[in-house]
C-alpha positions in Angstrom: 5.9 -9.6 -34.1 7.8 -11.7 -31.0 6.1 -13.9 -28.9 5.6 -11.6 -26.4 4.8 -8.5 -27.8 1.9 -10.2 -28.9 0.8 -12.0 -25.6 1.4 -8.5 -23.8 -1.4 -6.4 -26.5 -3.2 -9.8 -25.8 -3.7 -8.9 -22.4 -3.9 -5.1 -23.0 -7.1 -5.6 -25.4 -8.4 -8.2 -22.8 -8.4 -4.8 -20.5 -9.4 -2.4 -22.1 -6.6 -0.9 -23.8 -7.0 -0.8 -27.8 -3.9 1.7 -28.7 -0.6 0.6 -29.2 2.2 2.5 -26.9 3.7 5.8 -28.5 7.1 3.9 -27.7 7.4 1.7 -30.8 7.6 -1.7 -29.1 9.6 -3.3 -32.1 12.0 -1.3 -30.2 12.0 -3.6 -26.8 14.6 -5.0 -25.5 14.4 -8.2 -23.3 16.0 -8.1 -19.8 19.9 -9.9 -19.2 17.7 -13.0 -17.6 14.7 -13.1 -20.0 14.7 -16.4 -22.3 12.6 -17.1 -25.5 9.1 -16.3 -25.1 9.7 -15.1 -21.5 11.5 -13.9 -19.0 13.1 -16.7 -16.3 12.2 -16.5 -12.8 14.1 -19.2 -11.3 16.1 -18.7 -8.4 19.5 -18.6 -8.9 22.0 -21.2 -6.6 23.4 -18.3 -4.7 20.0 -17.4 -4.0 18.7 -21.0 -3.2 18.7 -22.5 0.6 18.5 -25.9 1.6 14.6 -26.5 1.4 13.1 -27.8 4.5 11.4 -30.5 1.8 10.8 -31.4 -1.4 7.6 -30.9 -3.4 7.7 -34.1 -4.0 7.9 -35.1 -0.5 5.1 -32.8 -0.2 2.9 -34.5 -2.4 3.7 -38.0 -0.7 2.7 -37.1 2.3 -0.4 -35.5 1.4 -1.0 -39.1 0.2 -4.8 -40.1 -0.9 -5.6 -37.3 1.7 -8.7 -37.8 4.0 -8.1 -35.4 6.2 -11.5 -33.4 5.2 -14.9 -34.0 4.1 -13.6 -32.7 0.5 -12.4 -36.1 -0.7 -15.9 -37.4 -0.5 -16.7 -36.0 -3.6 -13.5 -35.1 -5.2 -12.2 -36.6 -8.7 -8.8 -35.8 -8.3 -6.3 -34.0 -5.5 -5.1 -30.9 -7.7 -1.6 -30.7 -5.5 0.0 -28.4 -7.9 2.2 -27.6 -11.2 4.9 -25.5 -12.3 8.6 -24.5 -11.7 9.9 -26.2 -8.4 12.3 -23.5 -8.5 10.1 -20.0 -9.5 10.4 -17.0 -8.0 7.1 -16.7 -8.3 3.7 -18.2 -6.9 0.6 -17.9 -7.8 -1.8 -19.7 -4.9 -5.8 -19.7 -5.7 -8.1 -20.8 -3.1 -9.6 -24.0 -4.5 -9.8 -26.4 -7.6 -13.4 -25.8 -10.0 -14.4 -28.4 -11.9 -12.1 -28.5 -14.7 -9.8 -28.7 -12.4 -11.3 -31.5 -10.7 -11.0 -33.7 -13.7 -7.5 -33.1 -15.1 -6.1 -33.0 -11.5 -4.2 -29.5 -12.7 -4.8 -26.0 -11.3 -6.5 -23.1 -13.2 -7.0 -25.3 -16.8 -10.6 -23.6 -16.8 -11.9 -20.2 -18.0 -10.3 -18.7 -14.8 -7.3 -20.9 -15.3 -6.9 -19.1 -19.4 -7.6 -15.4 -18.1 -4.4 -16.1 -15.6 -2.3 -17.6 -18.3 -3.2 -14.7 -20.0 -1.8 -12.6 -17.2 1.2 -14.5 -16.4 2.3 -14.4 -20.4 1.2 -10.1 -20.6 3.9 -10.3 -17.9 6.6 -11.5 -20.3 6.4 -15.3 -18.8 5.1 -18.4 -18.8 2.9 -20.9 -16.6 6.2 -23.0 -16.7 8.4 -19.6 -15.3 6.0 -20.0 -12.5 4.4 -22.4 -9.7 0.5 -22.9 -9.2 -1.5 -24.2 -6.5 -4.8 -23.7 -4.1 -4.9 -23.4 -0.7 -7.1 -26.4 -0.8 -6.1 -29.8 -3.0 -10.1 -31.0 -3.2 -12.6 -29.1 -5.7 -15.4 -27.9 -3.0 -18.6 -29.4 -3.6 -20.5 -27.0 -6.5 -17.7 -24.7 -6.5 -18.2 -22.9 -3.4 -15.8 -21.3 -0.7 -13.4 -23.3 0.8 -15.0 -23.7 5.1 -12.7 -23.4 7.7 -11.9 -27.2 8.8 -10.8 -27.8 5.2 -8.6 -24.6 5.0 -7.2 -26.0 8.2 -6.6 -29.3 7.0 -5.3 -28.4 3.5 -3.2 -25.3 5.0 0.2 -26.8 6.5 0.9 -28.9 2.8 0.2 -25.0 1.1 2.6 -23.9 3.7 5.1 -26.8 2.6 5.1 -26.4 -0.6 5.9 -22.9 -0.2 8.4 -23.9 2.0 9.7 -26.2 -0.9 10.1 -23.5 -3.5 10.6 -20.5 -1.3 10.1 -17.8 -3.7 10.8 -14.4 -4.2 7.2 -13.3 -4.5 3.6 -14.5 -3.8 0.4 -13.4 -5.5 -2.5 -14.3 -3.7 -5.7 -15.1 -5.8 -9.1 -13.9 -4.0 -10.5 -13.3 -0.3 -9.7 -16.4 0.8 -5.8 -17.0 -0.1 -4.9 -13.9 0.8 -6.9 -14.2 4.1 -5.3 -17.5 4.8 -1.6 -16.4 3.8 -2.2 -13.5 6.0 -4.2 -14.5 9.0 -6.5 -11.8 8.3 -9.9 -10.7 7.8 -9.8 -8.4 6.1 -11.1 -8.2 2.5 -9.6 -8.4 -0.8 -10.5 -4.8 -1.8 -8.2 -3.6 1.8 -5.4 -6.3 1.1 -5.0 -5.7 -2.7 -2.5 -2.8 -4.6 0.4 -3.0 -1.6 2.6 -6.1 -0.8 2.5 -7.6 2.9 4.8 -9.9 3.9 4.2 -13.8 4.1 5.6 -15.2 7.6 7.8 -11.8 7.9 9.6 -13.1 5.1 8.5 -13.4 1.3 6.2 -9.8 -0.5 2.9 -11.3 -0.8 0.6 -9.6 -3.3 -3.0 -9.9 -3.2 -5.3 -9.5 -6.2 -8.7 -10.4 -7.3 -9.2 -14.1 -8.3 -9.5 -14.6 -11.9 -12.8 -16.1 -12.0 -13.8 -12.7 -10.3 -12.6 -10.6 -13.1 -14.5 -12.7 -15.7 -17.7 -11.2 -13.9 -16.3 -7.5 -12.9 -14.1 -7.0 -16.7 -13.3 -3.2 -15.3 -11.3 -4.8 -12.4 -9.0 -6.4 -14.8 -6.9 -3.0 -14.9 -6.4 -2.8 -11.1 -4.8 -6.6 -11.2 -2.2 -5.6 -14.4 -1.4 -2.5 -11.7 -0.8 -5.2 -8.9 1.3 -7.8 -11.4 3.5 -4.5 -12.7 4.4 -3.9 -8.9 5.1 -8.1 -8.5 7.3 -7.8 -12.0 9.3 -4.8 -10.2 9.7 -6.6 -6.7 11.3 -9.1 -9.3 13.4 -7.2 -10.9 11.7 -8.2 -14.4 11.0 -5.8 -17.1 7.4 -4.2 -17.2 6.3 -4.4 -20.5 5.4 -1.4 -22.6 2.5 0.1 -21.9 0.5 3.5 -23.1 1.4 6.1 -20.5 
């Protein structure tokens, strides 16, 4: 059985769904731009524009960052990792723990349910690009407050800027709230694409570290990352209908 067959009923059993699809999915076929254990997402150089900077101009002058009260008790800044070149985002709202330690976004049990996600999509974490809207794990894990959203937000906006992807999935309340300038909650935003600075389809969805405590949600969030995979042009997986 490929690669991804088996990371897709991976994901399937993970919500809910035991039964394999009536279409016999030896029968698959991967799309024109799909590559071994995944399908690409990279921009292509027609598609590509000048970026404004470079993540790793980003990252330099994001510096040892001191701008909030968050690098008091920080390990590590948790900047980012992935494709510089994905068509694809994923943007949390801030590093746990885990995170904390090995200075690399959603490596925890939130961080495995997403991979999950991202490789039931027919992709990889390296097909994609992570980050937070904060760099600085919050004190006990709590909500990011609004002085350090506000202090973290313009190198989030940067490294968006940097990449300038096809599509954005925001991860909980507050990244969608703070891509959005909205206050709205994740339960309005979630299921429809808005649009990030008039520009780039942003999705919102719930937060993986969410779904670990509501499991029945997980089926909503598969709904929301089969509408990203078709604002990408990237073949849905098979599924029972």
């Amino acid at each position: 059985m490929a690669e991804e067959t088996k990371n897709y009923l991976s994901y399937l059993k993970e919500i809910g769904i035991e039964e394999l699809p009536v279409k016999k999915l030896k029968n698959r076929s991967l799309p024109p731009n799909a590559s071994i254990g995944g399908q690409r997402l990279e921009v292509t150089e027609t598609d590509q524009k000048p970026p404004a900077s470079s993540l790793e101009s980003v990252r330099e002058e994001l510096g040892d960052c001191k701008r909030c009260k968050l690098h008091k008790t920080r390990t590590n800044i948790v900047f980012g990792v992935g494709n510089p070149n994905a068509g694809l985002i994923f943007v949390g709202e801030g590093p746990g723990e885990d995170e904390d330690l090995k200075a690399e976004p959603f490596v925890g049990r939130a961080g495995q349910l997403l991979t999950k996600i991202i490789k039931a999509m027919g992709l990889n974490r390296e097909d994609v690009y992570i980050c937070n809207v904060v760099k600085c794990r919050p004190p006990g894990n709590r909500n990011p407050e609004p002085d350090e959203i506000a202090a973290c937000r313009p190198f989030m906006e940067k490294q968006i800027d940097a990449i300038r992807p096809k599509v954005i999935v925001a991860l909980g309340t507050h990244a969608a709230q703070t891509l959005l300038n909205t206050d709205k909650k994740i339960t309005a935003l979630r299921g429809k694409f808005h649009l990030y600075r008039d520009s780039i389809r942003l999705m919102p969805t719930f937060h993986p570290s969410y779904l670990l405590r509501n499991d029945s949600k997980k089926k909503e969030v598969w709904e929301d990352m089969k509408t990203v995979l078709k604002a990408l042009g990237l073949k849905i997986p098979d599924e029972k209908k």
